[in-house]
PyMOL Python script that loads the backbone (N, CA, C, O; Angstrom):
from pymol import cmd

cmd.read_pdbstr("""\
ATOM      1  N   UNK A   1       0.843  -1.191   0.000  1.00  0.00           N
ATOM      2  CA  UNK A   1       0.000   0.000   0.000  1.00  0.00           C
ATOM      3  C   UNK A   1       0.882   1.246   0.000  1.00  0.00           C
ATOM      4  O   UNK A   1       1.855   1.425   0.732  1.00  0.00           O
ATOM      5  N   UNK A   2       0.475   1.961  -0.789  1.00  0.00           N
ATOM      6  CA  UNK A   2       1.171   3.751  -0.357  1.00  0.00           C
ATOM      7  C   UNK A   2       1.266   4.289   0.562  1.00  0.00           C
ATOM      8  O   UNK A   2       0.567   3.841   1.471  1.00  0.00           O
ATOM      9  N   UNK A   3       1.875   5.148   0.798  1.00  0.00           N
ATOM     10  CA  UNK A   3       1.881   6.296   1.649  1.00  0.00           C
ATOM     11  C   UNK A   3       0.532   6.820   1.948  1.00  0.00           C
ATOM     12  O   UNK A   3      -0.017   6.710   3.045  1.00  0.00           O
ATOM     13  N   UNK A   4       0.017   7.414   0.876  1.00  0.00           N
ATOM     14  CA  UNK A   4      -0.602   8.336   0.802  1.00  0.00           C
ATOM     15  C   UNK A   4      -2.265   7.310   1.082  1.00  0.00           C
ATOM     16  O   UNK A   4      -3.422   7.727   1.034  1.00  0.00           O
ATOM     17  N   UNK A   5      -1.871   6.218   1.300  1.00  0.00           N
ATOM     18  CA  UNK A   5      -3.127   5.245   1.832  1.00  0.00           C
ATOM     19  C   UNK A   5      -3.208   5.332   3.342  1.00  0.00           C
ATOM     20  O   UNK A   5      -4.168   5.592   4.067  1.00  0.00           O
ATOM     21  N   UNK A   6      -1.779   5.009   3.662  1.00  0.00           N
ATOM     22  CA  UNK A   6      -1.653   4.238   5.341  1.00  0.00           C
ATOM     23  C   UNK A   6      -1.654   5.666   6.149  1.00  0.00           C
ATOM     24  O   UNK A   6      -0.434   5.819   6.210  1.00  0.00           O
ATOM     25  N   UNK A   7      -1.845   6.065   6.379  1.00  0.00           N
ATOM     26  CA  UNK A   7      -1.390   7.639   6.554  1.00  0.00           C
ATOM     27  C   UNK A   7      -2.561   7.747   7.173  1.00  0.00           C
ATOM     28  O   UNK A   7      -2.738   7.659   8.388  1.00  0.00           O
ATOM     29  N   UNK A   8      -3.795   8.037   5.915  1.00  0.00           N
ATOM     30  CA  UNK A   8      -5.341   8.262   6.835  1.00  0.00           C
ATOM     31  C   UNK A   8      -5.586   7.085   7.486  1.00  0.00           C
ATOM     32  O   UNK A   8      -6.356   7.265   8.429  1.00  0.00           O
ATOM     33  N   UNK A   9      -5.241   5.971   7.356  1.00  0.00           N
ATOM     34  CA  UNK A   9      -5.751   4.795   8.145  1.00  0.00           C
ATOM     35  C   UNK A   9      -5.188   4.838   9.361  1.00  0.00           C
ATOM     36  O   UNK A   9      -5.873   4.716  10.376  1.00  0.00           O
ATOM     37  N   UNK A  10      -3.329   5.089   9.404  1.00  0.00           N
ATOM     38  CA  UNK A  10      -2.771   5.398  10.725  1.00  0.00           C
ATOM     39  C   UNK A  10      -3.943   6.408  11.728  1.00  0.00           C
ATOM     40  O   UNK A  10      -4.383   6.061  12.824  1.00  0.00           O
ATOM     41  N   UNK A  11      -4.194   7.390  11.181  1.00  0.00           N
ATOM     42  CA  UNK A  11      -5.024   8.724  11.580  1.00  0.00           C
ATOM     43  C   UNK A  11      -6.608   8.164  11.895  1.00  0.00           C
ATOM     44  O   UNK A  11      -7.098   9.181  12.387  1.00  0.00           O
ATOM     45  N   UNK A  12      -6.962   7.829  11.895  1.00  0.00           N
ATOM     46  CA  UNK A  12      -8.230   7.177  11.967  1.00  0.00           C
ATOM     47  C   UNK A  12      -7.687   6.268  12.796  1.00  0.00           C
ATOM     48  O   UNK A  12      -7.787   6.711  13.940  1.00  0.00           O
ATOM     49  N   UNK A  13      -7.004   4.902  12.785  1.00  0.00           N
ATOM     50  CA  UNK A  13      -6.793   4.439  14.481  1.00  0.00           C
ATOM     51  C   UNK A  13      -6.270   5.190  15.372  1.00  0.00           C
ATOM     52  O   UNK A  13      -6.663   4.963  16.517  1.00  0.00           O
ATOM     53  N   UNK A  14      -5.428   6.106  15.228  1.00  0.00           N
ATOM     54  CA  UNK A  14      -5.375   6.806  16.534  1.00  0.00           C
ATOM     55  C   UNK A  14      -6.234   7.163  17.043  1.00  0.00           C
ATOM     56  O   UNK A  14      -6.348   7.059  18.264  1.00  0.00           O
ATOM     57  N   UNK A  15      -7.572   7.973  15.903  1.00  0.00           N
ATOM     58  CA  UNK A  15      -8.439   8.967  16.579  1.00  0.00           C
ATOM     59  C   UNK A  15      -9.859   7.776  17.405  1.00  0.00           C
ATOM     60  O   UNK A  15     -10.704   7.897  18.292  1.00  0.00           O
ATOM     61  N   UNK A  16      -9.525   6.979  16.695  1.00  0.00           N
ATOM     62  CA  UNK A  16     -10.292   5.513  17.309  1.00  0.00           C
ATOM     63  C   UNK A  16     -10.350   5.126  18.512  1.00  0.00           C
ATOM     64  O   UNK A  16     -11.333   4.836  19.194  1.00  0.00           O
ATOM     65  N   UNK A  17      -8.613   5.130  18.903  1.00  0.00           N
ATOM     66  CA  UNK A  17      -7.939   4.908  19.948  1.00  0.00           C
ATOM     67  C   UNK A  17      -8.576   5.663  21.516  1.00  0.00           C
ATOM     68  O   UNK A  17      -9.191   5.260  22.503  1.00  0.00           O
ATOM     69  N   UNK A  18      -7.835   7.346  20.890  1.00  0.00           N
ATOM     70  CA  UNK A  18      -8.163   8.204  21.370  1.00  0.00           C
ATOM     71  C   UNK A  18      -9.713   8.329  22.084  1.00  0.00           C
ATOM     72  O   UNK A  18      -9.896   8.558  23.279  1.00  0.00           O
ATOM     73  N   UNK A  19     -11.031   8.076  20.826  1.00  0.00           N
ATOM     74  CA  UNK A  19     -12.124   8.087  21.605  1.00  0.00           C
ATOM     75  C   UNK A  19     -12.388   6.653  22.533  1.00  0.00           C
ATOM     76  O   UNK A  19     -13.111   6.762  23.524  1.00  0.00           O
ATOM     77  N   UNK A  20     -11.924   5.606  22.271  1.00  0.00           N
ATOM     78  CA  UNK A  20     -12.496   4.706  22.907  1.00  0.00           C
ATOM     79  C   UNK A  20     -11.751   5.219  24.320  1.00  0.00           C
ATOM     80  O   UNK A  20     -12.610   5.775  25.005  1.00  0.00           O
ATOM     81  N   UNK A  21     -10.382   5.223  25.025  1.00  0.00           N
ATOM     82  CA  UNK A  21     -10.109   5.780  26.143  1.00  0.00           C
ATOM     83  C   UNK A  21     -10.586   6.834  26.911  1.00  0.00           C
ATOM     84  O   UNK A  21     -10.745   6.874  28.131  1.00  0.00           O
ATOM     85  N   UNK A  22     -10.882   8.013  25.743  1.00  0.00           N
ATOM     86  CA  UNK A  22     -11.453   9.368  26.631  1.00  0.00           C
ATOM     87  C   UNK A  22     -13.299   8.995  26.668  1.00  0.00           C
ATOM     88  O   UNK A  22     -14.027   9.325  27.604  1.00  0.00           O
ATOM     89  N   UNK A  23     -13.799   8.193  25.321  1.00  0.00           N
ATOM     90  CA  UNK A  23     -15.382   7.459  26.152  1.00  0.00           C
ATOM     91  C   UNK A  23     -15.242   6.461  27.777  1.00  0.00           C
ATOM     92  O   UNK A  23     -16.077   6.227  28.651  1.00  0.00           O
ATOM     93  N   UNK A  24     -13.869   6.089  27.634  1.00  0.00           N
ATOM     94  CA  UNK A  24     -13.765   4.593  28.721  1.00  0.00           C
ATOM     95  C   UNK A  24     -14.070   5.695  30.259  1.00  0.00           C
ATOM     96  O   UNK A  24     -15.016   5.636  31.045  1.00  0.00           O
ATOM     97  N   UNK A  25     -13.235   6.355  30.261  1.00  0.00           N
ATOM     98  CA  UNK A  25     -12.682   7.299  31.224  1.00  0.00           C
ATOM     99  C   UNK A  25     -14.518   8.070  31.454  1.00  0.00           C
ATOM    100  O   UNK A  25     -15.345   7.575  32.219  1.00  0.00           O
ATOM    101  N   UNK A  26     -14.701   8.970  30.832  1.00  0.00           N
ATOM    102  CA  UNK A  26     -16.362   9.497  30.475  1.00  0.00           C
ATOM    103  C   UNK A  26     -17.456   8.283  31.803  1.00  0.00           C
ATOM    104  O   UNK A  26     -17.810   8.293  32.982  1.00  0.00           O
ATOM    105  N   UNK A  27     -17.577   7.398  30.547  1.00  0.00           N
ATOM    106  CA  UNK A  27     -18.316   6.331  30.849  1.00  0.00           C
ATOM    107  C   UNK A  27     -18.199   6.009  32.714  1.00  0.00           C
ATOM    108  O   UNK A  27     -18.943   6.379  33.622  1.00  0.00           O
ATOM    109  N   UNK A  28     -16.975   5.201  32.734  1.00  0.00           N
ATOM    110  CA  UNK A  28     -17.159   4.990  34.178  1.00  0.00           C
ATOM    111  C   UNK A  28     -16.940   5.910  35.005  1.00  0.00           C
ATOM    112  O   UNK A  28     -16.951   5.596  36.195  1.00  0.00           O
ATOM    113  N   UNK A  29     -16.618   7.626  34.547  1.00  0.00           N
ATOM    114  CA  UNK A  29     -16.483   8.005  35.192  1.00  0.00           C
ATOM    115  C   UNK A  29     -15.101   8.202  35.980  1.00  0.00           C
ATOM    116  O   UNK A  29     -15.200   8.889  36.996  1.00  0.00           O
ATOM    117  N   UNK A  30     -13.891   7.731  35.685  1.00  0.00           N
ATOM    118  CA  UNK A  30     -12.981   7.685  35.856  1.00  0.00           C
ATOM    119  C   UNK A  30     -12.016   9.305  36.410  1.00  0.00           C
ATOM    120  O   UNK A  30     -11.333   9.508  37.413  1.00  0.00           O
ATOM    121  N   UNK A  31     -12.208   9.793  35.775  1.00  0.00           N
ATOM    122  CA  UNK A  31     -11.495  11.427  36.338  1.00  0.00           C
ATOM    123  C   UNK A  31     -11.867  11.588  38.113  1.00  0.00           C
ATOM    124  O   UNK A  31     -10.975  11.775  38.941  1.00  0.00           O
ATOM    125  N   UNK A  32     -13.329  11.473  38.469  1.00  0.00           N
ATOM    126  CA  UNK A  32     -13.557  11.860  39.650  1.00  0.00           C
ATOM    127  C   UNK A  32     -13.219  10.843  40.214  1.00  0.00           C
ATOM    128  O   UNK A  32     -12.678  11.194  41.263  1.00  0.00           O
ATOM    129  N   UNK A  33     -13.223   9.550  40.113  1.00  0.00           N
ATOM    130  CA  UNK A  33     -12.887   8.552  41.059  1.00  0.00           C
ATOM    131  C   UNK A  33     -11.323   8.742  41.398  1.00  0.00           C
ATOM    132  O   UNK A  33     -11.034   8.571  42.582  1.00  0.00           O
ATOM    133  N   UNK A  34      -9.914   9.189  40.212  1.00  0.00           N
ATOM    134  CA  UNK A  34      -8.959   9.346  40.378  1.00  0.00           C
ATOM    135  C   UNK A  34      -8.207  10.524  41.462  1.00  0.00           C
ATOM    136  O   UNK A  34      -7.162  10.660  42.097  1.00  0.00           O
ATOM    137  N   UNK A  35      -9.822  11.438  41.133  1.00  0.00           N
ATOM    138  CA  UNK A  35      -9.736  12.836  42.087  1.00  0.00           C
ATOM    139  C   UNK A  35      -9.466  12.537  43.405  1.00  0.00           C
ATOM    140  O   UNK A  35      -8.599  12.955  44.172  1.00  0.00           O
ATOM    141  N   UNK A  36     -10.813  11.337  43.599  1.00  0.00           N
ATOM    142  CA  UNK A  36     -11.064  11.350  44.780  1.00  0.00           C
ATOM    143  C   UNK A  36     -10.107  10.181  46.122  1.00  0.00           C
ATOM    144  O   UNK A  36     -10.289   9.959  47.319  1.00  0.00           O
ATOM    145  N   UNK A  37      -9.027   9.663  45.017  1.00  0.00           N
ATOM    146  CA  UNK A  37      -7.797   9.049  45.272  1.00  0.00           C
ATOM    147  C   UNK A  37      -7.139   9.598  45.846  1.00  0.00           C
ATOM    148  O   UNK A  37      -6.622   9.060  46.825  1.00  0.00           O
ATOM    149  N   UNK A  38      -6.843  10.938  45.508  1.00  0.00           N
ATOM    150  CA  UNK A  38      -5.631  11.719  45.224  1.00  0.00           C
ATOM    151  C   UNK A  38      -5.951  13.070  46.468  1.00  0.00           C
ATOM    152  O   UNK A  38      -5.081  13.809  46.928  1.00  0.00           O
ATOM    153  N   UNK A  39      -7.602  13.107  46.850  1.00  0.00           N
ATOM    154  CA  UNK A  39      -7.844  14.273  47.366  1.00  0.00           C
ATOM    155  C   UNK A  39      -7.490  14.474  49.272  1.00  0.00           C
ATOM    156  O   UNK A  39      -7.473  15.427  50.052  1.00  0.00           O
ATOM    157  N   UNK A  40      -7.279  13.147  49.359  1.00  0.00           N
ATOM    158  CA  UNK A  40      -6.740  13.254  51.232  1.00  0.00           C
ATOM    159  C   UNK A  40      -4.871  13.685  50.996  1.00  0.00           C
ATOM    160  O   UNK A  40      -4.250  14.139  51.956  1.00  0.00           O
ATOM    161  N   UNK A  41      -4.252  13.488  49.786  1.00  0.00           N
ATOM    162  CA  UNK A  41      -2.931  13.662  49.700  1.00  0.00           C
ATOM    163  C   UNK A  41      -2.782  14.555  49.172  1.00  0.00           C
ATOM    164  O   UNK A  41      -1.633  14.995  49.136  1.00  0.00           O
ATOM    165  N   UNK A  42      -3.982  15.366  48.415  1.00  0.00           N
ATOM    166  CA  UNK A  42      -3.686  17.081  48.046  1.00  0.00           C
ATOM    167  C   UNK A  42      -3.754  17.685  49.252  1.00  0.00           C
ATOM    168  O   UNK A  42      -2.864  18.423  49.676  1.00  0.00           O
ATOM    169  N   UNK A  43      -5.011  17.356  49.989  1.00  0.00           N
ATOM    170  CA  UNK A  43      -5.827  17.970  51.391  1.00  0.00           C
ATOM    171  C   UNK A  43      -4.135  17.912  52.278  1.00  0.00           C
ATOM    172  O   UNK A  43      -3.385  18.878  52.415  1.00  0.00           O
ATOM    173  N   UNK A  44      -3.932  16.748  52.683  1.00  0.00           N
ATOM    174  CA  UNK A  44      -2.670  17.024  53.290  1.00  0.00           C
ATOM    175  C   UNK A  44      -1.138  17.576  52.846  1.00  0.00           C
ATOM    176  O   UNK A  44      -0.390  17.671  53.818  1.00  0.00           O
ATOM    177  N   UNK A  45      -0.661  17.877  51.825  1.00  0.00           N
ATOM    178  CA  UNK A  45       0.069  18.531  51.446  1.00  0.00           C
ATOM    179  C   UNK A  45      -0.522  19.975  51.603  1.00  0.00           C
ATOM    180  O   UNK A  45      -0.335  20.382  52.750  1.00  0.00           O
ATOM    181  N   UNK A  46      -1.033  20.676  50.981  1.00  0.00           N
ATOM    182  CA  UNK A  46      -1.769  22.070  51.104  1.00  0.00           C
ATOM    183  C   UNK A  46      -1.814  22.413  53.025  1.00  0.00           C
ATOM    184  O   UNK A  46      -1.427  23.473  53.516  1.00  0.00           O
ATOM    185  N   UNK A  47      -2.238  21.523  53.630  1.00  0.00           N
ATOM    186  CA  UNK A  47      -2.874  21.736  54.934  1.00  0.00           C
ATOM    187  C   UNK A  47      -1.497  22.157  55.686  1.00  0.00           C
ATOM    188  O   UNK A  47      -1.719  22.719  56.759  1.00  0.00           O
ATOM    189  N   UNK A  48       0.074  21.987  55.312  1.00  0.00           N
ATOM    190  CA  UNK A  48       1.384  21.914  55.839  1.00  0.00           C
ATOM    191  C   UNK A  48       1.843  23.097  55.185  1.00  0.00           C
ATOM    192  O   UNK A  48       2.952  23.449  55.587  1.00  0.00           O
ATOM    193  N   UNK A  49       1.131  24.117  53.943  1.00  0.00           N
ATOM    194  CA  UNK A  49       1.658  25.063  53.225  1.00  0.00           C
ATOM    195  C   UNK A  49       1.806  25.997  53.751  1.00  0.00           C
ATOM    196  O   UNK A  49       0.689  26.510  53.819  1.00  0.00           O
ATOM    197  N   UNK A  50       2.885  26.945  54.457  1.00  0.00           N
ATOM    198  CA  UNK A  50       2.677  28.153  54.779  1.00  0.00           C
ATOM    199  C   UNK A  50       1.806  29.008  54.306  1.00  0.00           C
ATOM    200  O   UNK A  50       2.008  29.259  53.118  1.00  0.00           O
ATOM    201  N   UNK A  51       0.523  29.793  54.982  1.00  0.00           N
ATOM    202  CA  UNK A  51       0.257  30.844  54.427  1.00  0.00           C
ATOM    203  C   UNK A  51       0.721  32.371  54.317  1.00  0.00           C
ATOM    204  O   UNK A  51       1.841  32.463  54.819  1.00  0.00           O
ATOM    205  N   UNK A  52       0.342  33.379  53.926  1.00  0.00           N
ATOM    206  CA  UNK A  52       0.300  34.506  54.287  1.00  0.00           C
ATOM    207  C   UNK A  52      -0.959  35.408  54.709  1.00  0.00           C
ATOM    208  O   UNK A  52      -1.094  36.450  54.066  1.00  0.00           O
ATOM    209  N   UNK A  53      -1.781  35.164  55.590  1.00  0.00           N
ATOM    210  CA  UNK A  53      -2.506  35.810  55.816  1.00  0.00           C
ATOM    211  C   UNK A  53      -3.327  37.348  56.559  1.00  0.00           C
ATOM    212  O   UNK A  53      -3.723  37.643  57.687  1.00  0.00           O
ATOM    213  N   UNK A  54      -3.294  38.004  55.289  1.00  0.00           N
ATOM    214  CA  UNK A  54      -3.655  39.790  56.026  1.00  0.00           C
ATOM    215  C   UNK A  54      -5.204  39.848  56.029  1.00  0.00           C
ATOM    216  O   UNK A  54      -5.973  39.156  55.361  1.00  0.00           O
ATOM    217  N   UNK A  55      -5.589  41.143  57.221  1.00  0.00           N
ATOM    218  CA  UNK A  55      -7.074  41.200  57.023  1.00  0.00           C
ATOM    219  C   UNK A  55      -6.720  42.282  57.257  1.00  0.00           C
ATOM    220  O   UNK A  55      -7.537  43.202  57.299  1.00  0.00           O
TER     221      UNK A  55
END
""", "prot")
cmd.dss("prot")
cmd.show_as("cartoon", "prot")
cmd.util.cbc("prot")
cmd.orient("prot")
């Protein structure tokens, strides 16, 4: 096959690729569950941050 064949086909599985992971992620919901992994070890890092606080 050519170049000028495999090229859009490369491009089209990526973009294939691409939606089936960012639907996978969507679907179950995945972003907030990762959030909510991650949110007692943001909460505690931040909670040790010096502030500066004026009133």
């Amino acid at each position: 096959m050519s170049k000028l064949i495999k090229f859009p086909l490369y491009l089209l599985a990526a973009a294939l690729c691409f939606f089936v992971v960012t639907f996978t992620i969507y679907f179950f919901n995945l972003d907030m569950k990762a959030t909510a992994l991650l949110a007692p070890l943001l909460e505690k890092w931040y909670d040790h941050l010096e502030r500066k606080q004026y009133i």
